[in-house]
PDB file of N, CA, C and O in Angstrom:
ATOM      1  N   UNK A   1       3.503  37.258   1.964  1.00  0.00           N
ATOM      2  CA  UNK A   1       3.965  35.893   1.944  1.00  0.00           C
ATOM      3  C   UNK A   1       4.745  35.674   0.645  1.00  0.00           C
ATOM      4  O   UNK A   1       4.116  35.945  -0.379  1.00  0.00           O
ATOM      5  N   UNK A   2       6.215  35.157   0.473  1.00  0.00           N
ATOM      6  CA  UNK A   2       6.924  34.748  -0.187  1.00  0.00           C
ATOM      7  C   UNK A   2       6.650  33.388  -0.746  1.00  0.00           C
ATOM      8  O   UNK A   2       6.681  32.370  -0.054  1.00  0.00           O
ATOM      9  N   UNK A   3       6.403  33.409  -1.917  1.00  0.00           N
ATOM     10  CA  UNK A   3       5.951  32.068  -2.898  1.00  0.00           C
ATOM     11  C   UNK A   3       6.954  31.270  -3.229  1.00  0.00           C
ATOM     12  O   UNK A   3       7.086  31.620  -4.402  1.00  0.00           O
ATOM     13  N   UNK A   4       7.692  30.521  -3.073  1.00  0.00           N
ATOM     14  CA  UNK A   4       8.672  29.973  -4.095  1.00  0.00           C
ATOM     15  C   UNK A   4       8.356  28.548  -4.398  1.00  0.00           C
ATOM     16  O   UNK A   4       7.386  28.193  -3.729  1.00  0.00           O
ATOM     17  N   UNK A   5       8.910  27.424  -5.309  1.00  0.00           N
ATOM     18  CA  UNK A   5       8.637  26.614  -6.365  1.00  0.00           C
ATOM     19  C   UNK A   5       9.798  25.796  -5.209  1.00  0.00           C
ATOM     20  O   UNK A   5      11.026  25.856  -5.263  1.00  0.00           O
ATOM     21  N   UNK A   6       8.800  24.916  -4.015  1.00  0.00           N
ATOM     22  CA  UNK A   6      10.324  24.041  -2.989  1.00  0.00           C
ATOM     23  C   UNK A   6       9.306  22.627  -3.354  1.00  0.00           C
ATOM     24  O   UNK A   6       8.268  22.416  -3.981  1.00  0.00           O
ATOM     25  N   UNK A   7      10.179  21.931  -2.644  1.00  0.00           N
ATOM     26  CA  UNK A   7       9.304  20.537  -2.318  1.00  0.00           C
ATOM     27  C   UNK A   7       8.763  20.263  -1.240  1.00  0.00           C
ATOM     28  O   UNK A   7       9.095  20.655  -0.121  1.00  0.00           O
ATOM     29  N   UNK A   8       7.472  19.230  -1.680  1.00  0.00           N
ATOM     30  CA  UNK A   8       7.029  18.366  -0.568  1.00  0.00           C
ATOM     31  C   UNK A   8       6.596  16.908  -1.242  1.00  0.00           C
ATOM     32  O   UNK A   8       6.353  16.513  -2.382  1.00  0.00           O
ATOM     33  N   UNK A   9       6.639  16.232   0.310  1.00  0.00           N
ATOM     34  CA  UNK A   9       6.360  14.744  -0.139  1.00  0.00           C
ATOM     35  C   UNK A   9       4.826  14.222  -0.130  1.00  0.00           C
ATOM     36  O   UNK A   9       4.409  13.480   0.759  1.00  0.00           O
ATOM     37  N   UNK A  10       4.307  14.521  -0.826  1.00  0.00           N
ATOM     38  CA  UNK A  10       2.959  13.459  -1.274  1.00  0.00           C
ATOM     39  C   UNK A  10       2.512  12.451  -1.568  1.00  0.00           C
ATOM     40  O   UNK A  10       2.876  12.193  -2.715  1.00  0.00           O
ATOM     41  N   UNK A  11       1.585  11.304  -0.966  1.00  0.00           N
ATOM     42  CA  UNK A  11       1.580  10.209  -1.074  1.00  0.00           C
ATOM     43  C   UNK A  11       3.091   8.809  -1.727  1.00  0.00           C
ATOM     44  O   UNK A  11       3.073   7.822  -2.463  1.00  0.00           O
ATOM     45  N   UNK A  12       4.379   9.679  -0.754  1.00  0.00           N
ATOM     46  CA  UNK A  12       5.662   9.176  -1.259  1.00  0.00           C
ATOM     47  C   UNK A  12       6.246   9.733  -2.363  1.00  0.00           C
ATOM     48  O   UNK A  12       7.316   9.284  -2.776  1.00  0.00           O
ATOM     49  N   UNK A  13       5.622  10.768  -2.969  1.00  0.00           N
ATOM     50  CA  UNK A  13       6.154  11.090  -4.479  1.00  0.00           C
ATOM     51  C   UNK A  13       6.655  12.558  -3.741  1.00  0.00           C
ATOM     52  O   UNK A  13       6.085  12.961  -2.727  1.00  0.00           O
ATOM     53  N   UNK A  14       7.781  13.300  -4.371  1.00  0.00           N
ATOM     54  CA  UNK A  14       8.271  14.111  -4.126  1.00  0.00           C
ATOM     55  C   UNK A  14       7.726  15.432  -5.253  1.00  0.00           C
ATOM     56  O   UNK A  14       7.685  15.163  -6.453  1.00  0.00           O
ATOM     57  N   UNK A  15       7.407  16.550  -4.869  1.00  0.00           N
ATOM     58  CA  UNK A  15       6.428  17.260  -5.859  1.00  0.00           C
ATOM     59  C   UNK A  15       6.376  18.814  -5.204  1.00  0.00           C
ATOM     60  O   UNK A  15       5.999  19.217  -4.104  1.00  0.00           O
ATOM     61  N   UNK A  16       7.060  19.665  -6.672  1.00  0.00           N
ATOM     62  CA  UNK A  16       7.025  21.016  -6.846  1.00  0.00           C
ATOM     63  C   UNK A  16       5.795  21.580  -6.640  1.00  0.00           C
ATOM     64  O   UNK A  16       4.768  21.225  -7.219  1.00  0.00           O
ATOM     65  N   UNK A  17       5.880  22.469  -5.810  1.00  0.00           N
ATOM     66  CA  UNK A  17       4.271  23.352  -5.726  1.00  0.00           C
ATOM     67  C   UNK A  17       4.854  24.499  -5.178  1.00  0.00           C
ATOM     68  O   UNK A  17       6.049  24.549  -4.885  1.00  0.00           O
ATOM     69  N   UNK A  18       3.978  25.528  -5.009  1.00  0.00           N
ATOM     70  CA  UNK A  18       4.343  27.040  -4.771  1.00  0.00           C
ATOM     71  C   UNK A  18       3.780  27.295  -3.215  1.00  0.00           C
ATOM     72  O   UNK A  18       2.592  27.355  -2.896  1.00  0.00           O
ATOM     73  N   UNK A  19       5.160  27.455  -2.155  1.00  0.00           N
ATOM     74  CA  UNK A  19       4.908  27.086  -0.997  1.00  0.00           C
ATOM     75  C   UNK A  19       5.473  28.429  -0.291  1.00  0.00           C
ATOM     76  O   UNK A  19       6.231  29.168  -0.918  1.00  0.00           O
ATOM     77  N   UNK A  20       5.068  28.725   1.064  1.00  0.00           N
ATOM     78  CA  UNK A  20       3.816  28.302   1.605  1.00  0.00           C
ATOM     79  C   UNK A  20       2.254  28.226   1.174  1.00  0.00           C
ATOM     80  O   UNK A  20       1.545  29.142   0.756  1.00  0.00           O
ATOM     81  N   UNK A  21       2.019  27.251   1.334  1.00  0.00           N
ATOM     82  CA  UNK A  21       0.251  27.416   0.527  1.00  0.00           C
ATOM     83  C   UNK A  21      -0.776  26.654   1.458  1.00  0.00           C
ATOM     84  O   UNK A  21      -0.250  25.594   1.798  1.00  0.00           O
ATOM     85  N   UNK A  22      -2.370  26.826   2.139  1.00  0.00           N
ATOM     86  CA  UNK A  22      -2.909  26.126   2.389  1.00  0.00           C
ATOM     87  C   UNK A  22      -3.067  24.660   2.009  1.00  0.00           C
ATOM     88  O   UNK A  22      -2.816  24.422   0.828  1.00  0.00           O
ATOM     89  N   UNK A  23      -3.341  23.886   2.579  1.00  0.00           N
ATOM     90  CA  UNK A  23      -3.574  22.544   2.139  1.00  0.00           C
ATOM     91  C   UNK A  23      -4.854  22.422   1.103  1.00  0.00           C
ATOM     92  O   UNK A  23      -4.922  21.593   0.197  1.00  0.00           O
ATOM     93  N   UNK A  24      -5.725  23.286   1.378  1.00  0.00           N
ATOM     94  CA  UNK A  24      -6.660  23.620   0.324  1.00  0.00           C
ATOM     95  C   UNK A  24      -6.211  24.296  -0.793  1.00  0.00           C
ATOM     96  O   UNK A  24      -6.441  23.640  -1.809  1.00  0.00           O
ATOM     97  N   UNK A  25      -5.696  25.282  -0.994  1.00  0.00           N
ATOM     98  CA  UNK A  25      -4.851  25.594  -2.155  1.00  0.00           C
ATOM     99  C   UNK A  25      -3.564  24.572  -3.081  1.00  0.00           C
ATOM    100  O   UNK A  25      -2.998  24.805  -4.149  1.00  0.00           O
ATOM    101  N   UNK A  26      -3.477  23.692  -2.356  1.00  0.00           N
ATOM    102  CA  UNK A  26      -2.134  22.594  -2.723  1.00  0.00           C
ATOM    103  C   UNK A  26      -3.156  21.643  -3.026  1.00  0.00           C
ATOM    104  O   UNK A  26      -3.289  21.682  -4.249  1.00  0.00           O
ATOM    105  N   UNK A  27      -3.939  20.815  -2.540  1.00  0.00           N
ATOM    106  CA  UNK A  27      -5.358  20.290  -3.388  1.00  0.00           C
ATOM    107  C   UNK A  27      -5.960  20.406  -4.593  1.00  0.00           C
ATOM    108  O   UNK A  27      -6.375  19.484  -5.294  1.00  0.00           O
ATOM    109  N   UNK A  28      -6.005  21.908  -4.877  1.00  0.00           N
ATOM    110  CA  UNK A  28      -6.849  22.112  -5.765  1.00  0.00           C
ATOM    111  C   UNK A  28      -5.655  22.366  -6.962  1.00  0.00           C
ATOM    112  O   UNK A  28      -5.851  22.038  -8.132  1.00  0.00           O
ATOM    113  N   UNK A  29      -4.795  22.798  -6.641  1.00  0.00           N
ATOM    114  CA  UNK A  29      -3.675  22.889  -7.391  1.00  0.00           C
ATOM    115  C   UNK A  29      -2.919  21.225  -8.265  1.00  0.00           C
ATOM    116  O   UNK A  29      -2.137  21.155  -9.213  1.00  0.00           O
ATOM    117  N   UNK A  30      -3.638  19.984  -7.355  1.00  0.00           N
ATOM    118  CA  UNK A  30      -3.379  19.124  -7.575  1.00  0.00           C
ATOM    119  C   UNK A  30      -4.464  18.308  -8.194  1.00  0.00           C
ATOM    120  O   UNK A  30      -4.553  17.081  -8.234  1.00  0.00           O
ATOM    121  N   UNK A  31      -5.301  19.249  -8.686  1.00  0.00           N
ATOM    122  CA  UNK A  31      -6.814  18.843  -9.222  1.00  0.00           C
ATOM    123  C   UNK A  31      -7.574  17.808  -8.341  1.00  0.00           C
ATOM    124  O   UNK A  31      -8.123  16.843  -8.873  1.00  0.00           O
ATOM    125  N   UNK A  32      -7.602  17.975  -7.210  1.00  0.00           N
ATOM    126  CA  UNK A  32      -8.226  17.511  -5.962  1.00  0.00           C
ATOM    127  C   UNK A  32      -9.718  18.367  -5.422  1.00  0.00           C
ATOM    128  O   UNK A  32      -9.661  19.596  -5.408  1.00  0.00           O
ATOM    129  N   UNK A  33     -10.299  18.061  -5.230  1.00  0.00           N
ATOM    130  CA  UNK A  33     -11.786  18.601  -4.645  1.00  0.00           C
ATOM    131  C   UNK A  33     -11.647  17.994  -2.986  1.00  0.00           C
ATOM    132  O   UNK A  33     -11.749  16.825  -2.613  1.00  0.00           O
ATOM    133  N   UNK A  34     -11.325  19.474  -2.004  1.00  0.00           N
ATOM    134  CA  UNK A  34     -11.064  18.965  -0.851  1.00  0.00           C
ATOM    135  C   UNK A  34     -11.999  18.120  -0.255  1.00  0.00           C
ATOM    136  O   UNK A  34     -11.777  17.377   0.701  1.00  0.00           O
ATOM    137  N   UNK A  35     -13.067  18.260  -0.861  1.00  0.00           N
ATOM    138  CA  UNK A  35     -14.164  17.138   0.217  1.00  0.00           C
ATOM    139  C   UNK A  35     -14.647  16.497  -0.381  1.00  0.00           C
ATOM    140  O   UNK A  35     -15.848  16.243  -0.475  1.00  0.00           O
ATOM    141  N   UNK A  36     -13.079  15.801  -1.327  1.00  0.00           N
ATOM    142  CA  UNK A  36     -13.185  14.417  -1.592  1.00  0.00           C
ATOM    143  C   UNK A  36     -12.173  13.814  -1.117  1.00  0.00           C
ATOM    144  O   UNK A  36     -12.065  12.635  -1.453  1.00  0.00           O
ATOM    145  N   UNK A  37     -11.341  14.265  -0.399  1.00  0.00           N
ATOM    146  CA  UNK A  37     -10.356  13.416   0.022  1.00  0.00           C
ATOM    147  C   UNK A  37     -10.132  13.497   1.646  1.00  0.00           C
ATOM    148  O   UNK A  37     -10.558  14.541   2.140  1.00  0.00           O
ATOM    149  N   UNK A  38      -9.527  12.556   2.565  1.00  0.00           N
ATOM    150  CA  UNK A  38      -8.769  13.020   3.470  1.00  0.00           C
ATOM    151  C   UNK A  38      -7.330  13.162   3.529  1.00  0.00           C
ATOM    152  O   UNK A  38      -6.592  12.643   2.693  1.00  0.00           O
ATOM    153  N   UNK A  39      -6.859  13.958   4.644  1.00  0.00           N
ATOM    154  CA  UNK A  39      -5.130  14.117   4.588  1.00  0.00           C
ATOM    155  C   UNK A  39      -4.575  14.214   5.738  1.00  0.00           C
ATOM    156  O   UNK A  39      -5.030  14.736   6.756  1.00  0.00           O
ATOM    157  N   UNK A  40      -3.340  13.581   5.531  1.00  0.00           N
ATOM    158  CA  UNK A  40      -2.681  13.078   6.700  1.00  0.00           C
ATOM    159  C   UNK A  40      -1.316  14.121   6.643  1.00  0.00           C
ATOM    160  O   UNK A  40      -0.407  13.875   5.850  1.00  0.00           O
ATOM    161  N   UNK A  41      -1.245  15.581   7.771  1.00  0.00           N
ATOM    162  CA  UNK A  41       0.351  16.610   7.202  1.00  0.00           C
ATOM    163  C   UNK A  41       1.075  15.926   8.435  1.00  0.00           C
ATOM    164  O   UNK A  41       0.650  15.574   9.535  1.00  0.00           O
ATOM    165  N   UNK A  42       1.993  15.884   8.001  1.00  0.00           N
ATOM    166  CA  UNK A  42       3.423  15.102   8.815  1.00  0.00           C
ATOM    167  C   UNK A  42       2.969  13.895   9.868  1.00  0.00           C
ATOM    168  O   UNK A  42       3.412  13.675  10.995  1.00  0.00           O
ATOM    169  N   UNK A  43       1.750  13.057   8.989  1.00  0.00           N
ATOM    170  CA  UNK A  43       1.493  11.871  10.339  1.00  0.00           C
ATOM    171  C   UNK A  43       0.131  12.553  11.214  1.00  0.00           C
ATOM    172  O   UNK A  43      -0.404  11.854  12.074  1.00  0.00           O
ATOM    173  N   UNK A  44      -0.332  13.812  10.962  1.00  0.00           N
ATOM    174  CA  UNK A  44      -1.296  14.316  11.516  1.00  0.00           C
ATOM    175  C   UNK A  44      -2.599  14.438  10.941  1.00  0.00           C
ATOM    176  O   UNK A  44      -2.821  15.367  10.164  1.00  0.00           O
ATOM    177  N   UNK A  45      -3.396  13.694  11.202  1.00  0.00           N
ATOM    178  CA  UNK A  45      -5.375  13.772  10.314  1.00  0.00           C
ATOM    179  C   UNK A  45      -5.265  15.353  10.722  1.00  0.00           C
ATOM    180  O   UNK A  45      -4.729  15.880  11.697  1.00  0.00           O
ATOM    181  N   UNK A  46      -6.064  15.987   9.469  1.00  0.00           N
ATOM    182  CA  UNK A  46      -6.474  17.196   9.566  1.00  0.00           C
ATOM    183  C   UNK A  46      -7.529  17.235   8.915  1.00  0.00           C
ATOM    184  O   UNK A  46      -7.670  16.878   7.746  1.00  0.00           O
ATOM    185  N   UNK A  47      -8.573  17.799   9.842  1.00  0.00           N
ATOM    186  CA  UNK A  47      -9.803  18.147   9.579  1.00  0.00           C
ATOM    187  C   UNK A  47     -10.261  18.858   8.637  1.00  0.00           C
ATOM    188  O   UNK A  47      -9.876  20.027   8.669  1.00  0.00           O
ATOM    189  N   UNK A  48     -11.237  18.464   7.453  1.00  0.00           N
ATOM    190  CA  UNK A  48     -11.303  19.343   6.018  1.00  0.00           C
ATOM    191  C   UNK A  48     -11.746  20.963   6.419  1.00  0.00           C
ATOM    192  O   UNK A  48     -11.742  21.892   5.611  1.00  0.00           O
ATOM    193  N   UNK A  49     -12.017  21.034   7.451  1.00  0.00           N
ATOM    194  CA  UNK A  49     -12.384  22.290   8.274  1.00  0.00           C
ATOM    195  C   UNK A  49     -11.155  23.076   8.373  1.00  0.00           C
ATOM    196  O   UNK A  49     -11.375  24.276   8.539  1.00  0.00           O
ATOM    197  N   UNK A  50      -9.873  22.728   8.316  1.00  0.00           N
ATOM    198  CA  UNK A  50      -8.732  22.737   8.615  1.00  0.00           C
ATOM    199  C   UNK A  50      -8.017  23.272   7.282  1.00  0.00           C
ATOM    200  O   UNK A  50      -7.254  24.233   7.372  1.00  0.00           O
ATOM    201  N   UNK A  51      -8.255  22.668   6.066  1.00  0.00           N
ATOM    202  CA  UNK A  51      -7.399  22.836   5.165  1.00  0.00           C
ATOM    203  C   UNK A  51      -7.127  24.036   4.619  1.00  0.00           C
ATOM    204  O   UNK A  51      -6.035  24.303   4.118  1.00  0.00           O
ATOM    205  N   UNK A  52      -8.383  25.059   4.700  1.00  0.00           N
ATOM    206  CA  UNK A  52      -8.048  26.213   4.354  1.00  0.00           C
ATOM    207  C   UNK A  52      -7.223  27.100   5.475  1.00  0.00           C
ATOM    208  O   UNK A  52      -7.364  28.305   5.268  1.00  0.00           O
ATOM    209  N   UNK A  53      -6.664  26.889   6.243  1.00  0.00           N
ATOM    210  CA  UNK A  53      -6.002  27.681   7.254  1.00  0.00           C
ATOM    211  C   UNK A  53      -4.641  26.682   7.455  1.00  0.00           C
ATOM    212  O   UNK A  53      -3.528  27.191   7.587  1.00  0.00           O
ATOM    213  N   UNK A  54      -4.811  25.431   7.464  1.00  0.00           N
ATOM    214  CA  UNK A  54      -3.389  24.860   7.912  1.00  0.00           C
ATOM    215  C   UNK A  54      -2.093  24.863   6.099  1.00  0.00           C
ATOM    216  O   UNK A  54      -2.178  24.415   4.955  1.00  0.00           O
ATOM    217  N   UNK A  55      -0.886  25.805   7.063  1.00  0.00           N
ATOM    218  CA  UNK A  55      -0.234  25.650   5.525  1.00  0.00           C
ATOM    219  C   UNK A  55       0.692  24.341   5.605  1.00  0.00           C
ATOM    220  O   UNK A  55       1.030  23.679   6.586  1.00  0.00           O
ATOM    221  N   UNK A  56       1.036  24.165   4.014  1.00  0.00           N
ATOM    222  CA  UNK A  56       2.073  23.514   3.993  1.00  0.00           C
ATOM    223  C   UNK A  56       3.103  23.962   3.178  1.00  0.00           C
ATOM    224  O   UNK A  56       2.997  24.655   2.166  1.00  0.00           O
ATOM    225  N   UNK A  57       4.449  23.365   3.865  1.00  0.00           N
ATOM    226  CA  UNK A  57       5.709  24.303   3.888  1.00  0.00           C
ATOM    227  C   UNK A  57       7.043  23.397   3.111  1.00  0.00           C
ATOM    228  O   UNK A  57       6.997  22.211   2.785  1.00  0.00           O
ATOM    229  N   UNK A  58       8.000  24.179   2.966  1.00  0.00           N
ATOM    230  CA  UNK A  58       8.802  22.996   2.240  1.00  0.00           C
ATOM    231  C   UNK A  58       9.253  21.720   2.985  1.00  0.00           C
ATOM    232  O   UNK A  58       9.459  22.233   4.085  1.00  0.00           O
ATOM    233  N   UNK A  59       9.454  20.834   3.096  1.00  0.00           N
ATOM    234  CA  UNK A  59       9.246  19.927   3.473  1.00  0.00           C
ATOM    235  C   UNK A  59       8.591  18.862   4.275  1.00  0.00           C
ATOM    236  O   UNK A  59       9.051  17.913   4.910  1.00  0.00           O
ATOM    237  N   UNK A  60       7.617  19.208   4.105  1.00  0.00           N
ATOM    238  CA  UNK A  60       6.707  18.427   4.834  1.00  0.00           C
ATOM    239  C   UNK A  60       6.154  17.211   4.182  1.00  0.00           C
ATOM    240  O   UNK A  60       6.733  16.757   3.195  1.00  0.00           O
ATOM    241  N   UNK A  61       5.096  16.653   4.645  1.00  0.00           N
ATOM    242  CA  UNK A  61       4.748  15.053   4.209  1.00  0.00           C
ATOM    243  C   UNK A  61       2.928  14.793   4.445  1.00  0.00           C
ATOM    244  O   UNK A  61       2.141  14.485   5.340  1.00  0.00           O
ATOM    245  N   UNK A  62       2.939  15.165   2.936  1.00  0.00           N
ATOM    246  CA  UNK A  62       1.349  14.513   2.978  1.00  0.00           C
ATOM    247  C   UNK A  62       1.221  13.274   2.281  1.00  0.00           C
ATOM    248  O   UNK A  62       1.895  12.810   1.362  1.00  0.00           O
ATOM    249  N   UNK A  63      -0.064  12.694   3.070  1.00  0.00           N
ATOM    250  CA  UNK A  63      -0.552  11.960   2.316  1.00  0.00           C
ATOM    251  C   UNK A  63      -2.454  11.816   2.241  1.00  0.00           C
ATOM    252  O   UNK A  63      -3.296  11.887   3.136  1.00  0.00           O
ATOM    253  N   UNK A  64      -2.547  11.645   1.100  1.00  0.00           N
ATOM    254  CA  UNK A  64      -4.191  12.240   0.670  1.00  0.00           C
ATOM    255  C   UNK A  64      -4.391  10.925   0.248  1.00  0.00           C
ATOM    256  O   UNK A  64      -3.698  10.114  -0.367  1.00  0.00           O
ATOM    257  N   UNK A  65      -5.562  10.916   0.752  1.00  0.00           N
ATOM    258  CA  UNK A  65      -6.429   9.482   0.451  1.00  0.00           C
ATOM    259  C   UNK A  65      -7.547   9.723  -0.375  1.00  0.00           C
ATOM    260  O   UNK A  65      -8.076  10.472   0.446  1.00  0.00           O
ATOM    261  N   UNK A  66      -8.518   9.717  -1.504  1.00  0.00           N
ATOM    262  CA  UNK A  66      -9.693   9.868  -2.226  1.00  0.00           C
ATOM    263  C   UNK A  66     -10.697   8.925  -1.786  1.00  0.00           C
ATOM    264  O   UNK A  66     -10.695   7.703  -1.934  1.00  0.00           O
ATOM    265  N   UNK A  67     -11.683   9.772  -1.140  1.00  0.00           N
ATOM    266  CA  UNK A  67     -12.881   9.255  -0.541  1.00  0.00           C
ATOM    267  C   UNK A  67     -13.824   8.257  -1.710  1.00  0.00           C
ATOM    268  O   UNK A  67     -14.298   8.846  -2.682  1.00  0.00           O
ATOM    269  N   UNK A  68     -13.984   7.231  -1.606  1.00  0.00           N
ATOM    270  CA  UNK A  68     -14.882   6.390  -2.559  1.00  0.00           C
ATOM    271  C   UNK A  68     -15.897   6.297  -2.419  1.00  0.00           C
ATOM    272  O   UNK A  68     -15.883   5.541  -1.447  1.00  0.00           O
ATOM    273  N   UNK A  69     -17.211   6.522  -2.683  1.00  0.00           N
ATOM    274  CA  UNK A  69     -18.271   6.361  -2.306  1.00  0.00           C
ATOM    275  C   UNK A  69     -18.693   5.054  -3.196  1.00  0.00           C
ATOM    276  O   UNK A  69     -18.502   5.097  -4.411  1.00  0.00           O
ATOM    277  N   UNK A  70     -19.249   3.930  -2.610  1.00  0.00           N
ATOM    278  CA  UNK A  70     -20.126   3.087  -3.168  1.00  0.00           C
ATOM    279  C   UNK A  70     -20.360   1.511  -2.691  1.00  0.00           C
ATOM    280  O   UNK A  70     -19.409   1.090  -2.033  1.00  0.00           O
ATOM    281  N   UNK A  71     -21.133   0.826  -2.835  1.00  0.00           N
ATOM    282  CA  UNK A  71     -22.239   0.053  -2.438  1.00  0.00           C
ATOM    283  C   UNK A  71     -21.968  -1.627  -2.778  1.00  0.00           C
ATOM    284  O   UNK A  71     -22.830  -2.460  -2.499  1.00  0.00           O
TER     285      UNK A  71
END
């Protein structure tokens, strides 16, 4: 697999990362703890079961939400 430094769109912000990469690898790369957040790739919920196998590619469109816990 060929790495290169492309874009994708994240929560509207446009952002360098080293792609193709799991969504779990692009997480953690983004100092994210996958099962703290959910994510939405191109308009699609993906299951945190999911993130280590589904990639994301240059241009695509996430958006990650941070799970809140509290009372």
């Amino acid at each position: 697999m060929n790495l290169s430094q492309e874009c994708i769109t994240a929560n509207g912000k446009e952002l360098k990362a080293n792609l193709p990469c799991s969504i779990e690898k692009f997480l953690l790369s983004q100092q994210l703890l996958p099962r703290s957040v959910v994510v939405e790739l191109n308009g699609e919920a993906v299951s945190p079961s999911e993130f280590s196998h589904r990639e994301v590619r240059s241009g695509d469109r996430l958006e990650i939400v941070k799970i809140v816990a509290g009372g």
